[in-house]
C-alpha positions as CSV (number, residue, x, y, z in Angstrom):
1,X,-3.2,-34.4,-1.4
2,X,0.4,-35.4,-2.8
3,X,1.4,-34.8,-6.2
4,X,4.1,-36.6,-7.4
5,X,6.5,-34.4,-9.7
6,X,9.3,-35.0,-12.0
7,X,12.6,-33.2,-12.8
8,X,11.3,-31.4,-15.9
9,X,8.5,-30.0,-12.9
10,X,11.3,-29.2,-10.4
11,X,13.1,-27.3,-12.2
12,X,10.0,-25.4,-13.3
13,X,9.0,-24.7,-9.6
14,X,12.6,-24.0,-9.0
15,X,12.7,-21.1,-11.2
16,X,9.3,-19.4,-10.4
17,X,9.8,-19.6,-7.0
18,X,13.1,-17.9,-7.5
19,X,11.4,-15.7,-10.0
20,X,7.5,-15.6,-10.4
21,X,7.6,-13.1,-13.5
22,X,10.0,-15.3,-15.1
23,X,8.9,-15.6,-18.7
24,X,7.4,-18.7,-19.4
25,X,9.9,-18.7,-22.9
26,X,12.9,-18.4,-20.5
27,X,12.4,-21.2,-18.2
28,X,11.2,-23.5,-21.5
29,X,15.1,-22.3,-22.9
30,X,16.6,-23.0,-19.4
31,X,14.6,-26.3,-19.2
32,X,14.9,-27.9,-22.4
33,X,11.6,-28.1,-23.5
34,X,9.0,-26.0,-25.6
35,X,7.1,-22.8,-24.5
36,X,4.2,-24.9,-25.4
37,X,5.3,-27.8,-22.4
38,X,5.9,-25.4,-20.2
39,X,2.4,-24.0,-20.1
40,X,0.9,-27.3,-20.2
41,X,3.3,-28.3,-17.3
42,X,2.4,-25.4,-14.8
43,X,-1.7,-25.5,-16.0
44,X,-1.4,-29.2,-14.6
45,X,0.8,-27.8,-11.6
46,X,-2.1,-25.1,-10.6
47,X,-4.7,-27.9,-11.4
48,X,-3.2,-30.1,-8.9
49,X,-2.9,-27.5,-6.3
50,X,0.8,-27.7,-6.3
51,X,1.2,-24.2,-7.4
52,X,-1.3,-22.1,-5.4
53,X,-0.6,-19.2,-6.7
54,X,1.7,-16.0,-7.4
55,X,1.2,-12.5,-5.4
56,X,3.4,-9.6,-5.6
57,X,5.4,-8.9,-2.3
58,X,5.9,-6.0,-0.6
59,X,8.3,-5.2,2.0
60,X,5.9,-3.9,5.2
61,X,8.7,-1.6,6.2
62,X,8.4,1.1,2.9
63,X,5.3,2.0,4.2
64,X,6.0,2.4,7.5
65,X,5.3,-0.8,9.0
66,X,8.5,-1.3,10.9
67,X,7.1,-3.3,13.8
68,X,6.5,-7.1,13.5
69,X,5.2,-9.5,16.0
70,X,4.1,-12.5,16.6
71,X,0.7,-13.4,19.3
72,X,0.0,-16.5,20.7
73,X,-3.2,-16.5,21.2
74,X,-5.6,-18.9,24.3
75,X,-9.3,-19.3,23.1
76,X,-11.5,-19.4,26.0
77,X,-13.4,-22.9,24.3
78,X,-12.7,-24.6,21.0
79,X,-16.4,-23.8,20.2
80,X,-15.5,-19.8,20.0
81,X,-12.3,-20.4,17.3
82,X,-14.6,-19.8,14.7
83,X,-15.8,-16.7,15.9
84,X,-12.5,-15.6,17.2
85,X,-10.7,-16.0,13.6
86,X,-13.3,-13.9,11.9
87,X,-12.6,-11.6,14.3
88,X,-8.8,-11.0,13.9
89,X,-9.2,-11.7,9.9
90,X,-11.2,-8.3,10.1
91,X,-7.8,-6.4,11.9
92,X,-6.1,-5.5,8.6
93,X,-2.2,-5.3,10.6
94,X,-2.7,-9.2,10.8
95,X,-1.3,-11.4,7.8
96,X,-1.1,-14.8,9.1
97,X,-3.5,-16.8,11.8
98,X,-1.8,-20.1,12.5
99,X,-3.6,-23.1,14.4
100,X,-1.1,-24.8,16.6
101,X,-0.3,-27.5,19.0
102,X,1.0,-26.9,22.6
103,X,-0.7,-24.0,25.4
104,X,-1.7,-21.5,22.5
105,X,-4.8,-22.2,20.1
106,X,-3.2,-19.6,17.3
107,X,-0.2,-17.8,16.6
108,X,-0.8,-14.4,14.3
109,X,1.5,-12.4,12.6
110,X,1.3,-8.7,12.2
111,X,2.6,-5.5,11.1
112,X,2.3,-2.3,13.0
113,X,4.1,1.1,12.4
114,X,5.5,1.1,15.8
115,X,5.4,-0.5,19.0
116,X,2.4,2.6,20.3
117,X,0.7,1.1,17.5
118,X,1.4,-2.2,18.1
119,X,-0.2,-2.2,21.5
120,X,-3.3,-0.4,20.5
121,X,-3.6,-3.2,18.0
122,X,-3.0,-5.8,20.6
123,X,-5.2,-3.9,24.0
124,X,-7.5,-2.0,21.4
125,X,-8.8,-5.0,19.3
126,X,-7.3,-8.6,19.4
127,X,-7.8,-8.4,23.7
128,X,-11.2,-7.0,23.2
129,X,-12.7,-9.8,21.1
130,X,-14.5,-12.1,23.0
131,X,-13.5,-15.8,22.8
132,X,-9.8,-14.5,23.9
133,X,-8.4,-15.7,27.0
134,X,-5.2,-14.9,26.9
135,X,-2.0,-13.6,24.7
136,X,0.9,-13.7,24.2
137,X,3.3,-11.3,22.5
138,X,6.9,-11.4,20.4
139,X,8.8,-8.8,18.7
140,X,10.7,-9.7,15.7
141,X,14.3,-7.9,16.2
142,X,15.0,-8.8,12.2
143,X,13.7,-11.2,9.7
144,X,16.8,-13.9,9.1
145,X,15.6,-15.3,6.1
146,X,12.1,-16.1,4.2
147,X,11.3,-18.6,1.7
148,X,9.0,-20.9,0.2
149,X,9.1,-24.8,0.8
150,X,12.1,-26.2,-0.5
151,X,12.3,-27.0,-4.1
152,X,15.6,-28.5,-5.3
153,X,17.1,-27.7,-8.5
């Protein structure tokens, strides 16, 4: 569902995107409105699903997962997706399961420490669960940029 937002709001998402932790007494200063507005104005903003939510990120590679990849993924019948998804939500390396259009059914995204355990992962679980037809497999050489959707200032 769409949720129209004002400037006062954009600037509000603006700055937690940029910073999450921000305090809330901050952004009211850099905003122009009071600390009370500003909790009122993200409390509407969670209600209205526009802000999902805030999580800590950590960079996969200090801890030693320095291999990411991308699987496309074939389902054998659109009937097994279901089964198939709970499947590879249960293989803890994977941190995204896309639907898409075109040849594939999914694309996932996972972290592995290396490409050894990158294929056990791959021929050790997401091959062995039945509903698969087919995969396949990209490295990611580096990570250009990431970001969340587009907010203007």
């Amino acid at each position: 569902m769409k949720y129209n937002i004002d400037d006062i709001d954009r600037k509000i998402l603006y700055l937690l995107i940029k910073d999450a932790r921000k305090p809330f007494l901050e952004i009211a200063r850099e905003v122009g409105v009071s600390g009370a507005a500003i909790h009122q104005r993200v409390a509407k903003l969670q209600s209205k699903g526009v802000i999902a939510g805030s999580r800590l990120l950590v960079a996969p590679s200090t801890l030693g997962y320095n291999v990411c990849a991308f699987v496309s993924i074939v389902v054998t019948e659109p009937d097994k997706q279901k089964e198939v998804i709970a499947a590879l939500k249960g293989i803890p390396e994977i941190v995204e399961c896309h639907f898409v259009t075109g040849k594939y059914s999914l694309l996932i995204k996972l972290y592995c420490r290396d490409n050894n355990h990158l294929m056990e992962v791959l021929m050790g679980s997401i091959q062995n669960i039945s509903g698969i037809q087919s995969t396949e497999t990209m490295i990611s050489l580096d990570e250009a940029f990431q970001r969340q959707v587009w907010v203007k200032e």
